[in-house]
C-alpha positions in Angstrom: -71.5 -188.4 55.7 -73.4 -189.6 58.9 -74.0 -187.6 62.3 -71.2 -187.5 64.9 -71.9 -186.9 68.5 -69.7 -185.9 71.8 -65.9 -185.6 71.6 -63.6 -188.6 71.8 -62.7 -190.9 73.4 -66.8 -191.6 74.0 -67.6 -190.5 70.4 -71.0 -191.7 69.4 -71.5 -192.1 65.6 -74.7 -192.0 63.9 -75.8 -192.9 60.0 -78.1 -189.9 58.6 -80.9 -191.9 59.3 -80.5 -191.4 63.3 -79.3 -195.3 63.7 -76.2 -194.8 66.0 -73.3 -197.4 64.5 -70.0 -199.5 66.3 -66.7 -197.3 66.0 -63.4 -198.9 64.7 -62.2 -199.6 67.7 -65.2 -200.7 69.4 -65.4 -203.3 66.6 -62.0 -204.5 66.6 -61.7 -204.8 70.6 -64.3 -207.2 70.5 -62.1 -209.5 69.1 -58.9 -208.5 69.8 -56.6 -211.4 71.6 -56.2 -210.7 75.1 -55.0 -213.2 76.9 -51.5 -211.4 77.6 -52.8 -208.2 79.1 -54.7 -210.2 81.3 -51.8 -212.2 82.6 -50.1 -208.5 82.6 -52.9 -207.2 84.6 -53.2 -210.0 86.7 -49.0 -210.4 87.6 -49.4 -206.8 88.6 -52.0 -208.0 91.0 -50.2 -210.3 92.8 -47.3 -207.8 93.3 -50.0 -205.7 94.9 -49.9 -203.3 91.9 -52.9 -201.3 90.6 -52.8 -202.2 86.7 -54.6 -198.5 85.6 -52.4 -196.7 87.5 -49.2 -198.6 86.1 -50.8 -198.3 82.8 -51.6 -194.4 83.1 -48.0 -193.8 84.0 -46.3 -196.2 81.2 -48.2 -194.0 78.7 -47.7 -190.5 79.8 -44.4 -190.1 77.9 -46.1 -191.0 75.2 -49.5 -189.8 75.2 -47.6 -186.0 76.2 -45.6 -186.5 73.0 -49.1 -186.8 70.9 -50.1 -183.9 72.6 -47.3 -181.9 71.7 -47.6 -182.8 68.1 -51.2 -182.4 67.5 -51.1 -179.0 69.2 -48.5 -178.2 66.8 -50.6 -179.6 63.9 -53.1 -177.1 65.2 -51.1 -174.2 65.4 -51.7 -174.1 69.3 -49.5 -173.7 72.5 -49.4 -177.0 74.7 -48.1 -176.7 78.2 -47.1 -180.4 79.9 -48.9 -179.4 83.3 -49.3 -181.9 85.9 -46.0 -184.0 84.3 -43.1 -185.0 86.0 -39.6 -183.4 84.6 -38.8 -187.3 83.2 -41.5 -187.7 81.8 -41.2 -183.9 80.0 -37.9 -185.3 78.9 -38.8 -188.1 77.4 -41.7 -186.7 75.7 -39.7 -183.9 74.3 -37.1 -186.4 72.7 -39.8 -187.8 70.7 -41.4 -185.0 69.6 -37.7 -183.8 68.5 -38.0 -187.6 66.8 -41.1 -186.9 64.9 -40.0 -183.3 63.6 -36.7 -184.5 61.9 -38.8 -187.3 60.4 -41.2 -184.6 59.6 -38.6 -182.4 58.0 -37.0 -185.5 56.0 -40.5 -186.5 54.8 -42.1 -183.1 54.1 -45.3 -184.5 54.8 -47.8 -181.9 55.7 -51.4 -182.6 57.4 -54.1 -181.8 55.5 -56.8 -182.8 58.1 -56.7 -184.2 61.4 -59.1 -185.6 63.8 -61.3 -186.3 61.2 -64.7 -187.9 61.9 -66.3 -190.0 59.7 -69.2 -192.3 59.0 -69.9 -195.6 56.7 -73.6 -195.9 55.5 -72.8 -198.7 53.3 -70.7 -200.5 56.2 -72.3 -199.1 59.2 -69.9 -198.0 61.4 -68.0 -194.7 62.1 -64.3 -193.8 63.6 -62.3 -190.9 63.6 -59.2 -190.6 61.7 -55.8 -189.2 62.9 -54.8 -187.8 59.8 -54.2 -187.0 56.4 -51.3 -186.3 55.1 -50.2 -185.1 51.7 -46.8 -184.3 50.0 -47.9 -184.8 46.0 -49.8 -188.3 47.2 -52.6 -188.4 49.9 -52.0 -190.9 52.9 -53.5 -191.7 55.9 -52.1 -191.6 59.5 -52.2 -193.1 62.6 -51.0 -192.6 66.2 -50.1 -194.8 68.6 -48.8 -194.8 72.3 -46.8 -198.1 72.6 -43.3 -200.0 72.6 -44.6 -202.5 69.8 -46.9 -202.6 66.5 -49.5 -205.2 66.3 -51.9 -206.7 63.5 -54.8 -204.8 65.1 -53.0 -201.9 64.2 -52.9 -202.5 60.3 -57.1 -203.7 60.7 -57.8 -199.9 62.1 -55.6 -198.2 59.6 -58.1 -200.4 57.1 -61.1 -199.3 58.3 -60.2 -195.9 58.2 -59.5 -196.2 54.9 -62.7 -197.1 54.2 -64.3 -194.3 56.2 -62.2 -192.0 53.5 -62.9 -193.6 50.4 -66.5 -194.0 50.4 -66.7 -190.1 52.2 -63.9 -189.1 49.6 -64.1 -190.7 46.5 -62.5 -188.4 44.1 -59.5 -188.0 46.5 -57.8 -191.3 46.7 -55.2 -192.9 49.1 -52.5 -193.4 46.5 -49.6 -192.7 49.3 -50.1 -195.8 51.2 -50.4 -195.7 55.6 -48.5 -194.2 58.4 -48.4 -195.6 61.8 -46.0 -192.9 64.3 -45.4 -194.5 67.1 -44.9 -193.2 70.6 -42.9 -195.5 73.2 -42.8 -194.5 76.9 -39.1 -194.4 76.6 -39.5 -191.5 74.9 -38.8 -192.8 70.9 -40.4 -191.9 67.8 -40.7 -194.8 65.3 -42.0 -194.4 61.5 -43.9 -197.6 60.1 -45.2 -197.2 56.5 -47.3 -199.7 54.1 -48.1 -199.4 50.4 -51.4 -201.4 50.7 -53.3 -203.3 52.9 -56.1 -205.5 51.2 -55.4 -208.4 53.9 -56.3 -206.1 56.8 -59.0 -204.6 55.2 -60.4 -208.2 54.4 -60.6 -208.7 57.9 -61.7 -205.7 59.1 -64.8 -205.9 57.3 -65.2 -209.7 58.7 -65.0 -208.5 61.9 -67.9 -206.1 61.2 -70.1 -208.7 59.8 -69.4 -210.9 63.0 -70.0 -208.2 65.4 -73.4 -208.2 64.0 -73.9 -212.1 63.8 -72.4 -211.9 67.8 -75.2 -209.0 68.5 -77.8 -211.5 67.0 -76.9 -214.9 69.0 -76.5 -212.5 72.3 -80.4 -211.9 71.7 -81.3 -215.9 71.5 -79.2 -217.0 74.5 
């Protein structure tokens, strides 16, 4: 297991060497397609709209659901300061969302926020969670009204992260993605295996480097 620096969301990671490696999602953002949220950022614009505050505020439902469930995770207290009483409402059906799915599931987290780091990939990211109810699987958060391919390429590469840190505990209970909408609802997405998103994840990787390499000859 590598060296990991800082806390998130500017985590640096580093192999044991000392050689600081990409993240997950620095890797994948390179090449993720973004030619709608700059048409989104750019309609805003014209309506004389800042797009990071509209952005900020579209997530906070959301993003205060996370929060509530990861402090429960933790066994700690969360207190919604600085939210609106909407946005507490909203946030609040979701999380009452996730617990039934919880209770219906009986999945239990057996880490979270897990940082780890690939020597043999080079690259580190940090994982949401674990979860376990007689099979390990992995977990993911997300803050958004849709899922999207990129989505499945992360879950991947965290797998990767896991298997090559924790080889004698396998993923044998496929991927989670819980998904928080800022409407304030909970959504459960689940896959048994993902060998097409790993493919690509680790294709991205080896272009990242090849990109790194032709930005030093131009």
């Amino acid at each position: 297991m590598g060296l990991i620096e800082g806390n998130m969301p500017t985590q640096i990671y580093r192999m044991k060497d000392g050689t600081r490696v990409p993240s997950v999602t620095t890797i994948i953002s390179r090449f993720k397609e973004s030619g709608g949220l700059v048409h989104w950022a750019w309609q805003l614009g014209c309506d004389g709209k800042d797009y990071r505050k509209v952005r900020d505020e579209a997530a906070d439902a959301g993003t205060l659901a996370h929060a509530m469930v990861e402090a429960e995770i933790q066994g700690k207290l969360y207190q919604p300061d600085g939210y609106d009483t909407e946005t507490i409402e909203k946030a609040h059906q979701a999380y009452k969302a996730y617990q039934e799915w919880k209770r219906q599931t009986q999945l239990r987290a057996l880490e979270t926020e897990c940082p780890l780091v690939s020597e043999g990939h080079r690259f580190g990211g940090t994982l949401d969670a674990m979860f376990v109810q007689d099979k390990l699987s992995l977990g993911d958060w997300k803050t958004s009204n849709s899922i999207y391919p990129d989505y499945l390429v992360q879950l991947s590469a965290y797998s990767i992260l896991w298997r090559e840190n924790y080889p004698t505990l396998p993923i044998t209970g496929g991927f989670h993605l819980l998904r928080f909408s800022k409407e304030g609802d909970f959504a459960h997405h689940w896959w048994g295996d993902l060998r097409e998103a790993e493919e690509a994840f680790l294709l991205m990787r080896r272009l990242y480097d090849l990109m790194d390499k032709l930005k030093k000859r131009v």
